[in-house]
Each structure stands twice: as C-alpha cells, then as structure tokens.
PyMOL Python script that loads the backbone (N, CA, C, O; Angstrom):
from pymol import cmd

cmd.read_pdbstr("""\
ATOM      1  N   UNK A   1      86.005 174.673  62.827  1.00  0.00           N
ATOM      2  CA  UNK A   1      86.022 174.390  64.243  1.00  0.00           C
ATOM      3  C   UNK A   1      85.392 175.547  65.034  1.00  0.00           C
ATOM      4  O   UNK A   1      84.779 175.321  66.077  1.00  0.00           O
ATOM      5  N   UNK A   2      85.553 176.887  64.498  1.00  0.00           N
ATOM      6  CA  UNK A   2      84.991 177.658  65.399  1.00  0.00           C
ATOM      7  C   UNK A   2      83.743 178.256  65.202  1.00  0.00           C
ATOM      8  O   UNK A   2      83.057 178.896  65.998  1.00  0.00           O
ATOM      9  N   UNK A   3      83.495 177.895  63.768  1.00  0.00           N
ATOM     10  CA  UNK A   3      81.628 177.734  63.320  1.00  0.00           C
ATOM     11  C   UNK A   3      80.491 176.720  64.140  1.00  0.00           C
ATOM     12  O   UNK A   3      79.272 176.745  64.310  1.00  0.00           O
ATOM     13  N   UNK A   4      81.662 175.788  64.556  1.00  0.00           N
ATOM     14  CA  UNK A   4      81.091 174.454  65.264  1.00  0.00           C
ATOM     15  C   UNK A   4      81.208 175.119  66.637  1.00  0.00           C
ATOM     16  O   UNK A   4      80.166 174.967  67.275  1.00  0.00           O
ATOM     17  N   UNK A   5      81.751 175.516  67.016  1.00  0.00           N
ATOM     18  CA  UNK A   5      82.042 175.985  68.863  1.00  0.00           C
ATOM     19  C   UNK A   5      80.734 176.909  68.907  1.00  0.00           C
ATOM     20  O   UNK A   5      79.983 176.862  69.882  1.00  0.00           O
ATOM     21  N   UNK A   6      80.397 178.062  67.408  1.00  0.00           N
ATOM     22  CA  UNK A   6      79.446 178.868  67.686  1.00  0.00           C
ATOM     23  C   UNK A   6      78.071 178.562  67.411  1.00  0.00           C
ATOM     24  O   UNK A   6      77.282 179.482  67.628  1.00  0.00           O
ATOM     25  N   UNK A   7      77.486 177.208  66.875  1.00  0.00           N
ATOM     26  CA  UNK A   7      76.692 176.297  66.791  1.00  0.00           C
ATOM     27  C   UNK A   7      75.791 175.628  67.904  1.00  0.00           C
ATOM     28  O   UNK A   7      74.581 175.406  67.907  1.00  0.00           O
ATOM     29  N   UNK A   8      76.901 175.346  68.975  1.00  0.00           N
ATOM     30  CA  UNK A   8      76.806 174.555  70.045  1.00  0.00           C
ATOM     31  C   UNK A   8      76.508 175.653  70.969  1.00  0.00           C
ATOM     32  O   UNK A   8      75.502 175.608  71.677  1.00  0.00           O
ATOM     33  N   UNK A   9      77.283 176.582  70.999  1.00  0.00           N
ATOM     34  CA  UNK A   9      77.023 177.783  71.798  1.00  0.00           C
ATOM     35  C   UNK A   9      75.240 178.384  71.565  1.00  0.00           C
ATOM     36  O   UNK A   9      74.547 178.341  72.581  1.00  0.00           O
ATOM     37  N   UNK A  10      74.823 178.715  70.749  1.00  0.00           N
ATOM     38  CA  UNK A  10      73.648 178.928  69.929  1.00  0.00           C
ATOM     39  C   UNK A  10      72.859 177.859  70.207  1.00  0.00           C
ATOM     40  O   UNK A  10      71.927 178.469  70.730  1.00  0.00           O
ATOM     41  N   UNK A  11      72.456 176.413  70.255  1.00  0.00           N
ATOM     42  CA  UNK A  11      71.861 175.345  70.954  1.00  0.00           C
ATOM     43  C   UNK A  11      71.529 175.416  72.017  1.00  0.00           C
ATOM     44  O   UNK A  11      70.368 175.336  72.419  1.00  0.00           O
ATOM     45  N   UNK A  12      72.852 175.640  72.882  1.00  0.00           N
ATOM     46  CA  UNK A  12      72.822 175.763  73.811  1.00  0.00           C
ATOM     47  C   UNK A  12      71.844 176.914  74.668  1.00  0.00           C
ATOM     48  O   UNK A  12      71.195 176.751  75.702  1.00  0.00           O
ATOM     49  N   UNK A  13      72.025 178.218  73.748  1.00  0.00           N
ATOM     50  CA  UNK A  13      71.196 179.235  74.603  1.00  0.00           C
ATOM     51  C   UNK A  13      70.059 179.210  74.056  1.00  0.00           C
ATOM     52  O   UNK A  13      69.201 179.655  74.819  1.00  0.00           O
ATOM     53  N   UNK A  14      69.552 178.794  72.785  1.00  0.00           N
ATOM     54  CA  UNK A  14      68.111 178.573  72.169  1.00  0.00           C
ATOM     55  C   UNK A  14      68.016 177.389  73.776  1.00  0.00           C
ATOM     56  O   UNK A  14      67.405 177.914  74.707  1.00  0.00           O
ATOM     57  N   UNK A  15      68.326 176.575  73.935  1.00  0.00           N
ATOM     58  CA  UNK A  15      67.741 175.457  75.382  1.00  0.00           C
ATOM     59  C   UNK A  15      67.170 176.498  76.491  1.00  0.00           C
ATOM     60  O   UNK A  15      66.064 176.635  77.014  1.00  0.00           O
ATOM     61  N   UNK A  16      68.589 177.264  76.637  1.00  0.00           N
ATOM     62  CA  UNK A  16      68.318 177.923  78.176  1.00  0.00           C
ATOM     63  C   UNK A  16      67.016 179.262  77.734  1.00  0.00           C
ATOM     64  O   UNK A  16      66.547 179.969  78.626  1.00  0.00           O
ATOM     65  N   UNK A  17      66.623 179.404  76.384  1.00  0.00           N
ATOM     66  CA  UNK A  17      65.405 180.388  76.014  1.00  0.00           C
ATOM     67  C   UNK A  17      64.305 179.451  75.664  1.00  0.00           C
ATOM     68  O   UNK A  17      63.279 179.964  75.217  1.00  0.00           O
ATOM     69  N   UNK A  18      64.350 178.254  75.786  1.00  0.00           N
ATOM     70  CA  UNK A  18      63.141 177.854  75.806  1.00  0.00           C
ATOM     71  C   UNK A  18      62.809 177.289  77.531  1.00  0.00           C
ATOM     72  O   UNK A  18      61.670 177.165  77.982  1.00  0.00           O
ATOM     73  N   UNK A  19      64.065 177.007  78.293  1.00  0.00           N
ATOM     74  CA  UNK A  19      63.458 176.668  79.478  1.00  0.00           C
ATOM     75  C   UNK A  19      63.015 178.219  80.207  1.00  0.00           C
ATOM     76  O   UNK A  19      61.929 178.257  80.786  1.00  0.00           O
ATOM     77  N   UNK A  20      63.357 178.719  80.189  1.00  0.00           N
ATOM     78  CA  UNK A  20      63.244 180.035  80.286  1.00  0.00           C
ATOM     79  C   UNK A  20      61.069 180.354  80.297  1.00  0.00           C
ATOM     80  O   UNK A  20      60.103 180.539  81.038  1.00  0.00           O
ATOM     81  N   UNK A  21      61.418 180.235  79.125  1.00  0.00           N
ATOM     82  CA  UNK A  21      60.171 180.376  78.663  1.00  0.00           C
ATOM     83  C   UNK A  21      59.067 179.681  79.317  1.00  0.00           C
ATOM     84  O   UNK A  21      58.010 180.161  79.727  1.00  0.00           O
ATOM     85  N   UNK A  22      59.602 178.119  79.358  1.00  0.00           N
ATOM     86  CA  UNK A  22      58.482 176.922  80.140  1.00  0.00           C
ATOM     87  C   UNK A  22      58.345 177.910  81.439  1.00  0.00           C
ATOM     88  O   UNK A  22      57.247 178.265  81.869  1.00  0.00           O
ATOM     89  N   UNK A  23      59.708 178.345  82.061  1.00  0.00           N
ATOM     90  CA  UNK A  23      59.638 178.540  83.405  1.00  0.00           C
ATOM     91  C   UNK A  23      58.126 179.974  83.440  1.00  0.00           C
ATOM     92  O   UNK A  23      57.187 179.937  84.235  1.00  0.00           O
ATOM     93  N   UNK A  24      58.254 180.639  82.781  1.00  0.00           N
ATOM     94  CA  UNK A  24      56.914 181.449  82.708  1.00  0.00           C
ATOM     95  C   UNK A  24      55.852 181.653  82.610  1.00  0.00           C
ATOM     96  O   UNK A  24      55.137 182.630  82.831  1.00  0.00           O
ATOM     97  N   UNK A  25      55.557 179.668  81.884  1.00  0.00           N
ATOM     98  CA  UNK A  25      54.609 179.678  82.124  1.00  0.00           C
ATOM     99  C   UNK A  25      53.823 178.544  83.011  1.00  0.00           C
ATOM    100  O   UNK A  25      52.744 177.967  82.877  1.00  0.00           O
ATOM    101  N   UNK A  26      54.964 178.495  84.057  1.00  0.00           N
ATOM    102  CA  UNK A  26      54.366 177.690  85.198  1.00  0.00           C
ATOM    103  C   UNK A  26      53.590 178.497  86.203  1.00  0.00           C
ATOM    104  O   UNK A  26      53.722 179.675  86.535  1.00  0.00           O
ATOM    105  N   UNK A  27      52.658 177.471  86.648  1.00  0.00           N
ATOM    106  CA  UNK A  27      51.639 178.458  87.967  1.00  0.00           C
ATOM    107  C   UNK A  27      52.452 179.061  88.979  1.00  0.00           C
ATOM    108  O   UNK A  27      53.564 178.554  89.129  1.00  0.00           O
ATOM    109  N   UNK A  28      52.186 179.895  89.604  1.00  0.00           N
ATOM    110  CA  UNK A  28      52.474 180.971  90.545  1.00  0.00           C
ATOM    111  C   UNK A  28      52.587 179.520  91.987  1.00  0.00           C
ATOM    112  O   UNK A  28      51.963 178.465  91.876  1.00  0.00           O
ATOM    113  N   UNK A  29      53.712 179.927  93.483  1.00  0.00           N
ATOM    114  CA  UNK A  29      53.288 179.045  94.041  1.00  0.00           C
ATOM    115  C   UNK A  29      52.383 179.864  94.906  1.00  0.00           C
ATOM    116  O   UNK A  29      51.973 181.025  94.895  1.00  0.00           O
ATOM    117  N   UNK A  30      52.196 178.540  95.852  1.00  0.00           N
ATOM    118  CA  UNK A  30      51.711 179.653  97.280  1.00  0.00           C
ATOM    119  C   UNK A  30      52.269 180.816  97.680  1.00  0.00           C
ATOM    120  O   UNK A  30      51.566 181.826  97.643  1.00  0.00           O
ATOM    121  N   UNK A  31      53.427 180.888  98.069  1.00  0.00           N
ATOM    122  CA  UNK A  31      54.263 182.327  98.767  1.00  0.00           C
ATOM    123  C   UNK A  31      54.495 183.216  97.781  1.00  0.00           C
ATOM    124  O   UNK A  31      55.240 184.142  98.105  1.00  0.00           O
ATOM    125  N   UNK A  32      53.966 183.220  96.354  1.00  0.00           N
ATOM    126  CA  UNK A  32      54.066 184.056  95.346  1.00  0.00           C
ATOM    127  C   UNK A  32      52.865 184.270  95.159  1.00  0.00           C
ATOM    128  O   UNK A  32      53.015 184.968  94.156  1.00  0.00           O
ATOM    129  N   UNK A  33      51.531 184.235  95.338  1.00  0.00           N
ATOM    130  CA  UNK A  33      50.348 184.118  95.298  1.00  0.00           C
ATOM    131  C   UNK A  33      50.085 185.122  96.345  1.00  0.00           C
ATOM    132  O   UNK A  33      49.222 185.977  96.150  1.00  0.00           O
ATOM    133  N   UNK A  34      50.792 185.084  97.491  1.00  0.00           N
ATOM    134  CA  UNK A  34      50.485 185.523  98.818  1.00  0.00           C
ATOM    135  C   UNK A  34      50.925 186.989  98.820  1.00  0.00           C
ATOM    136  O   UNK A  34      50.358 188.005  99.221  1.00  0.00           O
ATOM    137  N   UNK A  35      52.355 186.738  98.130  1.00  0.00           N
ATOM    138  CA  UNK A  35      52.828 188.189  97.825  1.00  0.00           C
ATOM    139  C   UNK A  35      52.543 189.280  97.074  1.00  0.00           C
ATOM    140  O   UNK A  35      52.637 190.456  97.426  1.00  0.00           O
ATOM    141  N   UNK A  36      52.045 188.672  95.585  1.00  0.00           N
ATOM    142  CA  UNK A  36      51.292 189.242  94.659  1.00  0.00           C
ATOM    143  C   UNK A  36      49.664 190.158  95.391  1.00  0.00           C
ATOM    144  O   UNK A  36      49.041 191.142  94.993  1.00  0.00           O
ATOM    145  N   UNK A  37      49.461 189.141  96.695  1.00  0.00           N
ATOM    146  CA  UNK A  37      47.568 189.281  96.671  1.00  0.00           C
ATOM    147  C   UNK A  37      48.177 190.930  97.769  1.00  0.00           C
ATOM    148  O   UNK A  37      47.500 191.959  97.750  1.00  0.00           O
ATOM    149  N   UNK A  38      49.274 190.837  98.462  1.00  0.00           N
ATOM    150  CA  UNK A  38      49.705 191.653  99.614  1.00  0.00           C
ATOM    151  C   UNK A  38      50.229 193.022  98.742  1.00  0.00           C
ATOM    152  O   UNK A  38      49.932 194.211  98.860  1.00  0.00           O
ATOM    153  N   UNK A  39      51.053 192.376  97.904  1.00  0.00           N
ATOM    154  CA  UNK A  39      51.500 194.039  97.188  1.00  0.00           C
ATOM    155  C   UNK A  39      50.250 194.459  96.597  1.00  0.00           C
ATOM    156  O   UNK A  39      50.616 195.587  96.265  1.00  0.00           O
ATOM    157  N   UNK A  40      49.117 194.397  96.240  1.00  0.00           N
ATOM    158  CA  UNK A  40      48.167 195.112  95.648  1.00  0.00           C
ATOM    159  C   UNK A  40      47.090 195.447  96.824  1.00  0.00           C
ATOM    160  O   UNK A  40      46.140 196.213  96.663  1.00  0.00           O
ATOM    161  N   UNK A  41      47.435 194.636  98.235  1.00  0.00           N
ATOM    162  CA  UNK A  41      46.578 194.862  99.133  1.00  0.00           C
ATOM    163  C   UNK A  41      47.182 196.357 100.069  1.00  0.00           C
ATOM    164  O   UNK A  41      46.341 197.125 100.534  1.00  0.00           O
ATOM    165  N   UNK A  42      48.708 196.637 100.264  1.00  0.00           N
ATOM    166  CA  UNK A  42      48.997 196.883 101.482  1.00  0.00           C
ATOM    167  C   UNK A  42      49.673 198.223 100.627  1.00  0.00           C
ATOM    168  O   UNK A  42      49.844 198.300  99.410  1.00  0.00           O
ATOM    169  N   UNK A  43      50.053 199.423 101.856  1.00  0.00           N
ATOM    170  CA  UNK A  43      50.355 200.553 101.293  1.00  0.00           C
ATOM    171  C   UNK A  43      51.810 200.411 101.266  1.00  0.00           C
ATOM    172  O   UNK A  43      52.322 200.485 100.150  1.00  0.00           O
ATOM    173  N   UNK A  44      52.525 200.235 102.199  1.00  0.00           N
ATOM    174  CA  UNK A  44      53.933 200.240 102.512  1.00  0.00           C
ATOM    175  C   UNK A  44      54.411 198.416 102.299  1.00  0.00           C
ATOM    176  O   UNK A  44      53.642 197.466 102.445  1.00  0.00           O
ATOM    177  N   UNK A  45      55.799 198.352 101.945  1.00  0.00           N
ATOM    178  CA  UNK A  45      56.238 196.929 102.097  1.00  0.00           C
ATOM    179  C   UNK A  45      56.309 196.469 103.214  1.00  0.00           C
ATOM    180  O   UNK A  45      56.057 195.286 103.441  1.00  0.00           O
ATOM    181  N   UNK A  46      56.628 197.223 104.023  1.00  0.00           N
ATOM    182  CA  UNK A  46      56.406 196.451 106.011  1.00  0.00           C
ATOM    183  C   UNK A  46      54.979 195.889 106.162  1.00  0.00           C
ATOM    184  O   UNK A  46      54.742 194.871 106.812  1.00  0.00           O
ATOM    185  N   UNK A  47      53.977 196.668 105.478  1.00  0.00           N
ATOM    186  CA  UNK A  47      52.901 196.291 106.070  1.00  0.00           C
ATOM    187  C   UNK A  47      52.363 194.811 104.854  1.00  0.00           C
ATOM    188  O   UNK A  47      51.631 193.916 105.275  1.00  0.00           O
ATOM    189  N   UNK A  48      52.797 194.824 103.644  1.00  0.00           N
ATOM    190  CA  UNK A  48      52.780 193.908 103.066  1.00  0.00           C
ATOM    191  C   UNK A  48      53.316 192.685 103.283  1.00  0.00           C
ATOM    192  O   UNK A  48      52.728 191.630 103.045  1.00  0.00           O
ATOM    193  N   UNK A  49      54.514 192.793 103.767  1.00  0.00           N
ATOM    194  CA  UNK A  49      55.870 191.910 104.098  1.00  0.00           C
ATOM    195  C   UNK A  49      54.950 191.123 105.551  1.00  0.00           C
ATOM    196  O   UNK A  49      54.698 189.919 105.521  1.00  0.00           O
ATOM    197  N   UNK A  50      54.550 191.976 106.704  1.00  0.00           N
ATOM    198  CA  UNK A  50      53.901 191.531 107.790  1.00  0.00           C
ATOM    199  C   UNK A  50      52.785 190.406 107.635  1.00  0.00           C
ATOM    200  O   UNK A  50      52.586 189.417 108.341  1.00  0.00           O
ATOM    201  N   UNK A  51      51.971 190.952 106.250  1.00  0.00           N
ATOM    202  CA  UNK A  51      50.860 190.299 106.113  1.00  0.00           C
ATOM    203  C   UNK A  51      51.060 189.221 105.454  1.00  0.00           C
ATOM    204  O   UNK A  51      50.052 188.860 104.846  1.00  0.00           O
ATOM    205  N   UNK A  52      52.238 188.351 105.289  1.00  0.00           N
ATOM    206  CA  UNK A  52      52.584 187.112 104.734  1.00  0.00           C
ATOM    207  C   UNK A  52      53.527 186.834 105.468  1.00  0.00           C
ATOM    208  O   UNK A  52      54.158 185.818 105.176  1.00  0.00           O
ATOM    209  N   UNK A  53      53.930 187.589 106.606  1.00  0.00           N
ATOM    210  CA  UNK A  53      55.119 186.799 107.568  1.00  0.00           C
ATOM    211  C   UNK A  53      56.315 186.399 107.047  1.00  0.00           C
ATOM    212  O   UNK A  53      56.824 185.322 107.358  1.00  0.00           O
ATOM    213  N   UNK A  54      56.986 187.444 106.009  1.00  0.00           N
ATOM    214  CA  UNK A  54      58.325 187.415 105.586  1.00  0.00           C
ATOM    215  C   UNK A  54      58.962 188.714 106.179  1.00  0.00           C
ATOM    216  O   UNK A  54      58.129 189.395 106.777  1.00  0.00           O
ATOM    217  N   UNK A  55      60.248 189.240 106.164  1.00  0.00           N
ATOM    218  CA  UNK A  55      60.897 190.238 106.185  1.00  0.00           C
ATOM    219  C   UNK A  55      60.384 191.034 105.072  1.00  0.00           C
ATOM    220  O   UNK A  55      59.733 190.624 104.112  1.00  0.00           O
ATOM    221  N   UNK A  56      60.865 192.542 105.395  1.00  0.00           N
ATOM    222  CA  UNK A  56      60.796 193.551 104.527  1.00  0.00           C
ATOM    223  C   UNK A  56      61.546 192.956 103.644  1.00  0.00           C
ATOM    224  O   UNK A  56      60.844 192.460 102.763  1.00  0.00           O
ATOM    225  N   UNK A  57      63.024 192.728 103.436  1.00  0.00           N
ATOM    226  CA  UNK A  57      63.983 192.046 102.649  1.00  0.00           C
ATOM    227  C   UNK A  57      63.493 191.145 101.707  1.00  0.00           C
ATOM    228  O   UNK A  57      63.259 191.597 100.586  1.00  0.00           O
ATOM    229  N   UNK A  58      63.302 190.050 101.909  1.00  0.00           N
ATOM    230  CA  UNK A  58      62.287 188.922 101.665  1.00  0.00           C
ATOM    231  C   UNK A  58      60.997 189.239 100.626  1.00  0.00           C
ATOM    232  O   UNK A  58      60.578 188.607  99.656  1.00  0.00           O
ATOM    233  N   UNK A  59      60.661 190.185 101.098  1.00  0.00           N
ATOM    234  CA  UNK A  59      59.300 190.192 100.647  1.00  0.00           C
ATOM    235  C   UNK A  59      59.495 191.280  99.505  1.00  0.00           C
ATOM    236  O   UNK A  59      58.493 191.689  98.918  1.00  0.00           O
ATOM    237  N   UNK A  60      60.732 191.751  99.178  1.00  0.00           N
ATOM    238  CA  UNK A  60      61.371 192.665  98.227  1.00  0.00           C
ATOM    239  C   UNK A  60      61.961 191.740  96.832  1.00  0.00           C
ATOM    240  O   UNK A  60      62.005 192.011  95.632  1.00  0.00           O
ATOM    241  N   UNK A  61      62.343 190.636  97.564  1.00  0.00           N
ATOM    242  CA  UNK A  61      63.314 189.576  97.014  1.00  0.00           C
ATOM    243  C   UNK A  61      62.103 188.997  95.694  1.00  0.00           C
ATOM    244  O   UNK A  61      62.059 189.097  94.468  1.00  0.00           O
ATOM    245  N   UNK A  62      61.327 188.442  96.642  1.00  0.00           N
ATOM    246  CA  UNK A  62      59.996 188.052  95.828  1.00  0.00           C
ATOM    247  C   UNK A  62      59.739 188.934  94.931  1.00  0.00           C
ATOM    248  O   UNK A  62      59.655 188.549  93.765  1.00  0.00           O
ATOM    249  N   UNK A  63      59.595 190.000  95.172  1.00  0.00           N
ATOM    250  CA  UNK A  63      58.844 191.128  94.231  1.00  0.00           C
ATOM    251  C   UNK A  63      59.741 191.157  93.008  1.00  0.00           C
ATOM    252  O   UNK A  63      59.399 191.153  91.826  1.00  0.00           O
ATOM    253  N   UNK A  64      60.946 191.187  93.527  1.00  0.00           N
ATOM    254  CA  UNK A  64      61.944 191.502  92.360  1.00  0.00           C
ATOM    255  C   UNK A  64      61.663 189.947  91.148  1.00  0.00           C
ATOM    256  O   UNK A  64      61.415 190.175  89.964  1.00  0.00           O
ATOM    257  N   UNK A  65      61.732 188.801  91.558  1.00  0.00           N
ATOM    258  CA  UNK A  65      61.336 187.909  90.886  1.00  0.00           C
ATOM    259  C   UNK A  65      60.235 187.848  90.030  1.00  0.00           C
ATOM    260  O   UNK A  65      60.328 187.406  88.885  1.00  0.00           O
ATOM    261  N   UNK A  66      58.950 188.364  90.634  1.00  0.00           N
ATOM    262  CA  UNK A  66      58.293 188.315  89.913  1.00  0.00           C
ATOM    263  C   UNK A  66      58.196 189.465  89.062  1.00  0.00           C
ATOM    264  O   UNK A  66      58.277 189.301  87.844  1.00  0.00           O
ATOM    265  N   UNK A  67      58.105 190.097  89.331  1.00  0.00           N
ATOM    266  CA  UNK A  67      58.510 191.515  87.790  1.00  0.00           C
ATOM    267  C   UNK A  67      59.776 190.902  87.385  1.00  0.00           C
ATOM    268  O   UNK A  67      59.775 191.196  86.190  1.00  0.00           O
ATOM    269  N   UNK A  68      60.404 190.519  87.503  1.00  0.00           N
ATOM    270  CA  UNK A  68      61.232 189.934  86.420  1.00  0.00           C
ATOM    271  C   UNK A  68      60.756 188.629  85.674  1.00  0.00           C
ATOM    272  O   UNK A  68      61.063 188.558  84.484  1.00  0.00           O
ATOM    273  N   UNK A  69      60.123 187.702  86.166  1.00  0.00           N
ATOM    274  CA  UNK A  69      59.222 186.448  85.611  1.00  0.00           C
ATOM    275  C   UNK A  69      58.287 187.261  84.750  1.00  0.00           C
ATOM    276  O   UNK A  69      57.999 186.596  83.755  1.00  0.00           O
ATOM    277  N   UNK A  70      57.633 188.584  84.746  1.00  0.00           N
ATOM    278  CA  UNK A  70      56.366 189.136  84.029  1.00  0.00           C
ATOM    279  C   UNK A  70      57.197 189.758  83.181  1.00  0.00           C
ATOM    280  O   UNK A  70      56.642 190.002  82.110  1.00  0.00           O
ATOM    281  N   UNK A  71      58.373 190.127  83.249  1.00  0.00           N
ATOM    282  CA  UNK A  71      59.157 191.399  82.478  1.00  0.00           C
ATOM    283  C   UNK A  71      58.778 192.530  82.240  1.00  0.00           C
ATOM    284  O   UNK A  71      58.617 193.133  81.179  1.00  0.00           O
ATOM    285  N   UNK A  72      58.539 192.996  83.994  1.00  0.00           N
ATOM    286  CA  UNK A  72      57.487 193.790  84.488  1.00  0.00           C
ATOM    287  C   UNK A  72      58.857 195.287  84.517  1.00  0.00           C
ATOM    288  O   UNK A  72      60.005 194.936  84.787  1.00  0.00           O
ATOM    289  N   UNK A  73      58.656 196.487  84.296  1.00  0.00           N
ATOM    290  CA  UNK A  73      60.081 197.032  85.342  1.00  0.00           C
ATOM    291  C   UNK A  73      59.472 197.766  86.137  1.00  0.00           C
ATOM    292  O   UNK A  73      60.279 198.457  86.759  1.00  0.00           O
ATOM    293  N   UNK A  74      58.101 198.013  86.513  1.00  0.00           N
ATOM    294  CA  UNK A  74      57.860 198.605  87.470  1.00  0.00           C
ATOM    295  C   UNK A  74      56.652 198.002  88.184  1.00  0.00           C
ATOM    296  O   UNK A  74      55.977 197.383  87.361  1.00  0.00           O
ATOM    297  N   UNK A  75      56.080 197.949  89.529  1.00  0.00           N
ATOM    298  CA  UNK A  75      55.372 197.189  90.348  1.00  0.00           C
ATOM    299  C   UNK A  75      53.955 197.332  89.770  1.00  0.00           C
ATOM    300  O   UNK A  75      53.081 196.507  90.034  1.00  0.00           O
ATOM    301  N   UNK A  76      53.737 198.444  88.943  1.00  0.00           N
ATOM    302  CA  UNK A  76      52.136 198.616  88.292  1.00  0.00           C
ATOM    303  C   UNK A  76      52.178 197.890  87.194  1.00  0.00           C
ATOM    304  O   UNK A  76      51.402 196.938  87.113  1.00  0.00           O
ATOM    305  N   UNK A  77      52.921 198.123  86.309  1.00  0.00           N
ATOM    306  CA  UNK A  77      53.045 197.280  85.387  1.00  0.00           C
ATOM    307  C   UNK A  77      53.296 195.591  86.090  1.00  0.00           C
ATOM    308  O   UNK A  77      53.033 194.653  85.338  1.00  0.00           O
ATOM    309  N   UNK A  78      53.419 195.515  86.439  1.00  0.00           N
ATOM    310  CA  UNK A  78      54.094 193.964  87.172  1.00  0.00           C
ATOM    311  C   UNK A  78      52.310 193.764  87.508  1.00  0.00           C
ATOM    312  O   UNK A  78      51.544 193.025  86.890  1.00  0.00           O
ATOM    313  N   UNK A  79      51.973 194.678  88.682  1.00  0.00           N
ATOM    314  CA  UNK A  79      50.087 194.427  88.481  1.00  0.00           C
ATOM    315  C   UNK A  79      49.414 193.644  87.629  1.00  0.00           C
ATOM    316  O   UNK A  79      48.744 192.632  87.837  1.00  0.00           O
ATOM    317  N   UNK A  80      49.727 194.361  86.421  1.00  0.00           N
ATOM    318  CA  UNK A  80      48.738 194.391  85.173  1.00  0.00           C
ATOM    319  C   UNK A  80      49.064 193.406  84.476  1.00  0.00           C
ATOM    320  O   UNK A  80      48.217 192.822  83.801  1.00  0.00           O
ATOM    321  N   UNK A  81      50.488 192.986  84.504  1.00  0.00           N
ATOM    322  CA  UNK A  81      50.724 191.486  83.652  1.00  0.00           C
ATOM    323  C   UNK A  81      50.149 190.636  84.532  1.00  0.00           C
ATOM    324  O   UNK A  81      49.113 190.052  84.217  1.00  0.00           O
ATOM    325  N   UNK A  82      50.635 190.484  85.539  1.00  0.00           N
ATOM    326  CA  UNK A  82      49.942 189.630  86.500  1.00  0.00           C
ATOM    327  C   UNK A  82      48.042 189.589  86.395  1.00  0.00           C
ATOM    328  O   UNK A  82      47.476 188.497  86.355  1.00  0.00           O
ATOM    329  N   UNK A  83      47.373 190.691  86.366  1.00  0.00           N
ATOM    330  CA  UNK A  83      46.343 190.541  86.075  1.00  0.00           C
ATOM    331  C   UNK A  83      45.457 189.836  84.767  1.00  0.00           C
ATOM    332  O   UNK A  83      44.452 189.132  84.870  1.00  0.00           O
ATOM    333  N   UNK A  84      46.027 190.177  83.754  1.00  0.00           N
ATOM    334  CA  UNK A  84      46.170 190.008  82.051  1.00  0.00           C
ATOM    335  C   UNK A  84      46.892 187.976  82.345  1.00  0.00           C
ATOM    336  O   UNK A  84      46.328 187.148  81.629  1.00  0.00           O
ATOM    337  N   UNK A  85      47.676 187.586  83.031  1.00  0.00           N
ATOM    338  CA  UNK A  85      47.487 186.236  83.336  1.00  0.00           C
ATOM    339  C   UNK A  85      46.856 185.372  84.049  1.00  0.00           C
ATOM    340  O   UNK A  85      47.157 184.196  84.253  1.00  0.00           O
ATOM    341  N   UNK A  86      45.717 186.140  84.539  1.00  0.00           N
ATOM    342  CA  UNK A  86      44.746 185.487  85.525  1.00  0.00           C
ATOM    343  C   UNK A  86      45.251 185.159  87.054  1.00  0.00           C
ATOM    344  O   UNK A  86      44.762 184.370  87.862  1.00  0.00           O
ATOM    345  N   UNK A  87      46.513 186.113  87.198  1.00  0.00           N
ATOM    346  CA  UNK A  87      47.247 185.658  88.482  1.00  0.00           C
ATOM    347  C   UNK A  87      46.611 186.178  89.919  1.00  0.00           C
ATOM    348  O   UNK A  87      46.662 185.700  91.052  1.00  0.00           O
ATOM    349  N   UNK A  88      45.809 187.715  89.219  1.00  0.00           N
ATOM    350  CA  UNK A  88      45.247 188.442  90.402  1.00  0.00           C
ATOM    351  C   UNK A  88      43.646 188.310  90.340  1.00  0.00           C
ATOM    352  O   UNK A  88      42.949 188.829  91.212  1.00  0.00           O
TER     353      UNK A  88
END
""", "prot")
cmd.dss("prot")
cmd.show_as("cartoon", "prot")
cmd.util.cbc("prot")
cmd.orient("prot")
C-alpha cells in the first residue's frame, strides 16, 4: 500500500515535470517580449518598467519569471538563454 501511494506520487510529479517542461517551451507573449526587449534596452528598472508602462514592481515580477522560465539566476545569464532561444 505504501509502494502504491509512492508510485502515484512519482506519476504524478513525472506529469507536473513534463508540463513544466511543455510550459518552456511555449512562445514568449507580448508583455514578455516587451520586457525582455526593455531589460536589455534600458539602464535602470524605472526606466525599463516606464518603457512598457508597468510599475517598477511589475516589471520586476516579470523579470523574476522569466529567469526562472530560462533557469536563468542572474539577468545576464537570463540575456543569453533568452538569446541562444531566438527570444532576443
């Protein structure tokens, strides 16, 4: 019974690592496109954040997503995957 509980458990997260996965390799949307083109354009996040008409907050929020979608941990590296996927 508890070989079977750890079976199902194991199914279960092989699912959530393959949606996972699909999810990475879906296209970028618009407001992630916008953000990506701004963090490599702008010096400061205010002035990035401005140039897509989100909050500083906001436009942090995003960032954090996508270095985490690239399994980026820092914003250069986050660059370069992004580049290496045809995103930039």
């Amino acid at each position: 019974m508890i070989q079977q509980a750890r079976a199902e458990r194991l199914t279960t997260w092989d699912g959530w690592q393959d949606l996972s996965a699909q999810a990475d390799d879906l296209p970028l949307s618009p407001i992630e496109q916008h953000i990506l083109r701004a963090l490599t354009c702008h010096d400061t996040d205010e002035a990035a954040a401005r140039s897509v008409n989100v909050s500083v907050r906001k436009f942090r929020a995003h960032i954090a997503g996508l270095m985490a979608r690239l399994g980026a941990s820092t914003r250069l590296q986050a660059a370069l995957r992004a580049k290496e996927r045809g995103w930039l």
